[in-house]
C-alpha positions in Angstrom: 0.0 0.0 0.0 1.1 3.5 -0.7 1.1 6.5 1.1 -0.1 8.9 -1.6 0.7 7.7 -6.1 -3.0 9.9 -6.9 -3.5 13.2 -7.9 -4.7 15.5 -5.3 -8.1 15.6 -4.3 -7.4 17.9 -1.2 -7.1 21.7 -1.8 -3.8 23.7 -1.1 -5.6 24.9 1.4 -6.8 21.7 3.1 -3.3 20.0 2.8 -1.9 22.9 4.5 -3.9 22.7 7.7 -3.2 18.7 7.3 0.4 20.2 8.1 -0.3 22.0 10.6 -2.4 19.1 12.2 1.0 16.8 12.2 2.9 19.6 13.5 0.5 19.9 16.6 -0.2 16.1 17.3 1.1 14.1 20.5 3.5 12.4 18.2 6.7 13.7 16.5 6.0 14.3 12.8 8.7 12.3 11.1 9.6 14.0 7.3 12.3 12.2 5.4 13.9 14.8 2.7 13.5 14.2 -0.8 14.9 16.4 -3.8 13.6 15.1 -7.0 10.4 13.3 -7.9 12.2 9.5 -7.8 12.9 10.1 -4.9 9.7 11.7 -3.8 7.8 8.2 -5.0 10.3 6.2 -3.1 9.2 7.8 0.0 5.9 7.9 -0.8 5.2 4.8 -1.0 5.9 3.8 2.4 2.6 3.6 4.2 4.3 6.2 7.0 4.6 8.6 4.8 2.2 11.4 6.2 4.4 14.2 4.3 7.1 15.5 2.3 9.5 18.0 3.1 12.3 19.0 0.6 16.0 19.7 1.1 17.3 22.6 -0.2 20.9 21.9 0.2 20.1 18.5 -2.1 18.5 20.0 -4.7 21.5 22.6 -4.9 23.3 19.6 -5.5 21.0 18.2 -7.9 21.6 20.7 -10.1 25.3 21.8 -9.7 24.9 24.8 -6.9 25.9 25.1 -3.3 23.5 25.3 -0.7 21.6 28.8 -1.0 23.1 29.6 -4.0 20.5 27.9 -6.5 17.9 30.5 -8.4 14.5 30.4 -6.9 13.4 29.3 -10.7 14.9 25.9 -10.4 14.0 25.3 -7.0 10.2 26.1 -7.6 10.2 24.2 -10.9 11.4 21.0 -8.9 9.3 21.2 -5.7 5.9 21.9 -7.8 7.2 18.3 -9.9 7.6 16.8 -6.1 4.3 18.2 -5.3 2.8 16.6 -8.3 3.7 13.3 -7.5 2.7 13.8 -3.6 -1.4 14.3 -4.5 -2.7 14.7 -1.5 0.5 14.6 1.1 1.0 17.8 2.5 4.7 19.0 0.9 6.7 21.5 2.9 10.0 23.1 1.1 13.2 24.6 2.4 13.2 27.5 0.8 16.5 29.2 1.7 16.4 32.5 3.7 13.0 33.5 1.6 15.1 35.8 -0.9 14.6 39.0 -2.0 10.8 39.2 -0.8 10.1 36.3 1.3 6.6 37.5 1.1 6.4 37.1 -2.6 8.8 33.9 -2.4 6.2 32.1 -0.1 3.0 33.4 -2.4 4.9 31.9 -5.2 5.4 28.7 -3.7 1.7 28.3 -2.7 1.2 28.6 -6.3 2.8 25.4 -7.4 1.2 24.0 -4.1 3.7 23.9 -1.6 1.4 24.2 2.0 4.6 25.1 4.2 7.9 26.2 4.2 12.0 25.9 6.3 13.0 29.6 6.0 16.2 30.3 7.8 16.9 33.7 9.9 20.7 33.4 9.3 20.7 35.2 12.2 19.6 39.0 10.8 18.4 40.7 13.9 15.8 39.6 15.3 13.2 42.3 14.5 14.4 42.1 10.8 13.6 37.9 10.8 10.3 38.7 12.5 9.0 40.9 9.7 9.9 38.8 7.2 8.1 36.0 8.9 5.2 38.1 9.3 5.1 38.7 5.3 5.4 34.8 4.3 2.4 34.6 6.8 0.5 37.6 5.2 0.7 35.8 2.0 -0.4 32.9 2.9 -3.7 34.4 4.3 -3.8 36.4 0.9 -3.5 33.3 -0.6 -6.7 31.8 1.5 -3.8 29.1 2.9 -2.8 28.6 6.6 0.6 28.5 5.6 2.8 26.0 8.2 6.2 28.3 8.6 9.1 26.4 9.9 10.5 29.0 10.9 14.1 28.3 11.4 16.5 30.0 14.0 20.6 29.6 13.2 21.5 29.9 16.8 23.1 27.0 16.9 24.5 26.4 13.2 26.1 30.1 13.1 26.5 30.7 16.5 29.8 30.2 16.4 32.0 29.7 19.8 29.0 31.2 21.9 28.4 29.7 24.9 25.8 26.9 24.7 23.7 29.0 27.1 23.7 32.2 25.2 22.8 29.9 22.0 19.5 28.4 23.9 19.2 31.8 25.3 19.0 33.6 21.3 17.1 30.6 20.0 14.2 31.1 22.5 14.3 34.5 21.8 13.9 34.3 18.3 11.9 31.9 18.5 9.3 33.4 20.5 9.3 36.4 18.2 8.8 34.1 15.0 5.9 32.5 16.6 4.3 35.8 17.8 4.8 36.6 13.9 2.3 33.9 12.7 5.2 31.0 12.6 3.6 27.4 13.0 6.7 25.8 14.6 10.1 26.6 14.9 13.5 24.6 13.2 16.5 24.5 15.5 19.3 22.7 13.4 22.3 21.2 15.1 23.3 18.2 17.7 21.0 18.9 20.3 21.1 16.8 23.4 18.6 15.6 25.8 19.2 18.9 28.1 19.3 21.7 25.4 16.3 19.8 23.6 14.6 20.2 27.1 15.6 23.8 28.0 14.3 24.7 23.8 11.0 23.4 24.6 9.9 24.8 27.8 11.3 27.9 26.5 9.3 28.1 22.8 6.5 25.5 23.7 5.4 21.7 23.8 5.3 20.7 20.1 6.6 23.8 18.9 10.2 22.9 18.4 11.0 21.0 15.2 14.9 19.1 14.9 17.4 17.6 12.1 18.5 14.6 12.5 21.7 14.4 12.2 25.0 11.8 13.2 25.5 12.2 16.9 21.8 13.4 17.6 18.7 11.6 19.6 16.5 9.3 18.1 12.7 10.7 17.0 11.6 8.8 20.0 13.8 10.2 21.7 12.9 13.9 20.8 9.1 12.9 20.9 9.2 11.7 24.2 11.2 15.5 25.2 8.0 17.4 23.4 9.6 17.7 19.7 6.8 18.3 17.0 8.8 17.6 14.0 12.0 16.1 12.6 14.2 16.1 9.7 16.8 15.2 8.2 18.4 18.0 5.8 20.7 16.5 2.8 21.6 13.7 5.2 18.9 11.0 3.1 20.6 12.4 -0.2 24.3 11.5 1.4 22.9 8.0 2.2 22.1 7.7 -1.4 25.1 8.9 -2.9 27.2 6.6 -0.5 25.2 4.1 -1.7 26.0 4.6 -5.1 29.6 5.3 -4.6 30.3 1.7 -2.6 28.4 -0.1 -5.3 30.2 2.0 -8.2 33.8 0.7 -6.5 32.2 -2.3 -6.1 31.2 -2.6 -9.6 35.0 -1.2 -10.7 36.3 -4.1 -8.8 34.2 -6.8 -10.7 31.4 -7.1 -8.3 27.7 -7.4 -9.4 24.6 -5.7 -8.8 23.2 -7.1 -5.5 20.4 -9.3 -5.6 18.7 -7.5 -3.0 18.1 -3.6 -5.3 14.5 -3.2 -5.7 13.2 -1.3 -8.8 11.9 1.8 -7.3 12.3 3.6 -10.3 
């Protein structure tokens, strides 16, 4: 059984307060990374699949550019193909720092019906991030969509040698303000143990905190059980993939064979 191979039947609008929904419900919403439509399918037709988030950092890849460097064009053009394939699963894309106009970034998103978005604050101040929050909201209600914002603080990813304190201390901050700005939920990246995980909660909210996971990192449970509302995991599925191919292109170099076990997902 699949998770979602129809086209959608749900409107933008419904799928994004689906979103929403899985950000708010007792249980962590789990969202593996995908950056083309293969591997959108490949996902998507695991039965767990309750939705879609891209990685902006693997579709750079995809086509050639480092991460936050690729044209809004190509990134749109890709997510609305991802979105295609979803149907009805909600799809949520990283959509870099929002660019020029986030506002008009976000109402151009909705179009090719993306119902949420990571935007990063790359640590402008904090007023500065708020406002631009508050605009990818505003279009969204423009739009007639409740627009799920993962709002993500770089507290921890840019915060340089900062104290681990003063990084908890600036990602509460920020994101209090984000969420006061119409955010749904707000994206910490980086290794966060059991005690900062804690600390991040009970200072932005129960099942407002959303994590990556990366090497090092808890386990979804892990976070769930610590009040977490969502995880993902960045360009990390895309590395697994390319190792992947890498082993079995030695492999293959040294005389192996395909294995026996490949499925034909594609």
């Amino acid at each position: 059984m699949t998770a979602n191979t129809s086209p959608a039947s749900l409107s933008v609008a419904d799928r994004a307060r689906r979103l929403r929904e899985l950000h708010a419900a007792p249980e962590i919403l789990r969202v593996v990374n995908v950056w083309d439509v293969i591997s959108a399918k490949a996902v998507l037709e695991l039965p767990e699949t309750k939705a879609l988030a891209t990685a902006g950092h693997s579709i750079a890849a995809t086509f050639g550019y480092g991460d936050g460097d690729i044209p809004l064009d190509i990134t749109l053009d890709m997510v609305g193909r991802i979105v295609e394939a979803a149907g009805d699963v909600p799809v949520s894309a990283d959509l870099d720092n929002g660019y020029d106009n986030p506002g008009e970034t976000a109402r151009r998103a909705i179009g090719v019906g993306v119902v949420g978005a990571n935007v990063e604050d790359r640590l402008v101040p904090v007023t500065e991030a708020a406002d631009r929050v508050a605009a990818i909201v505003a279009a969204g209600e423009a739009e007639g969509v409740p627009f799920a914002l993962n709002a993500r603080t770089d507290a921890f990813v840019r915060g340089g040698d900062k104290p681990v304190a003063d990084k908890v201390a600036d990602a509460i901050e920020r994101g209090r303000a984000y969420l006061d700005a119409g955010a749904d939920i707000i994206f910490v990246p980086g290794v966060l143990d059991a005690d900062v995980t804690r600390q991040l909660v009970e200072g932005i909210g129960e099942r407002k905190v959303s994590v990556i996971g990366l090497p090092g990192a808890l386990t979804a449970a892990e976070y769930e059980a610590l009040g977490v509302g969502r995880i993902s995991y960045g360009p990390m599925t895309q590395r697994v993939a390319l190792t992947a191919l890498q082993d079995v292109a030695a492999s293959l170099y040294a005389d192996g064979a395909i294995p026996t076990s490949t499925r034909a997902l594609n």
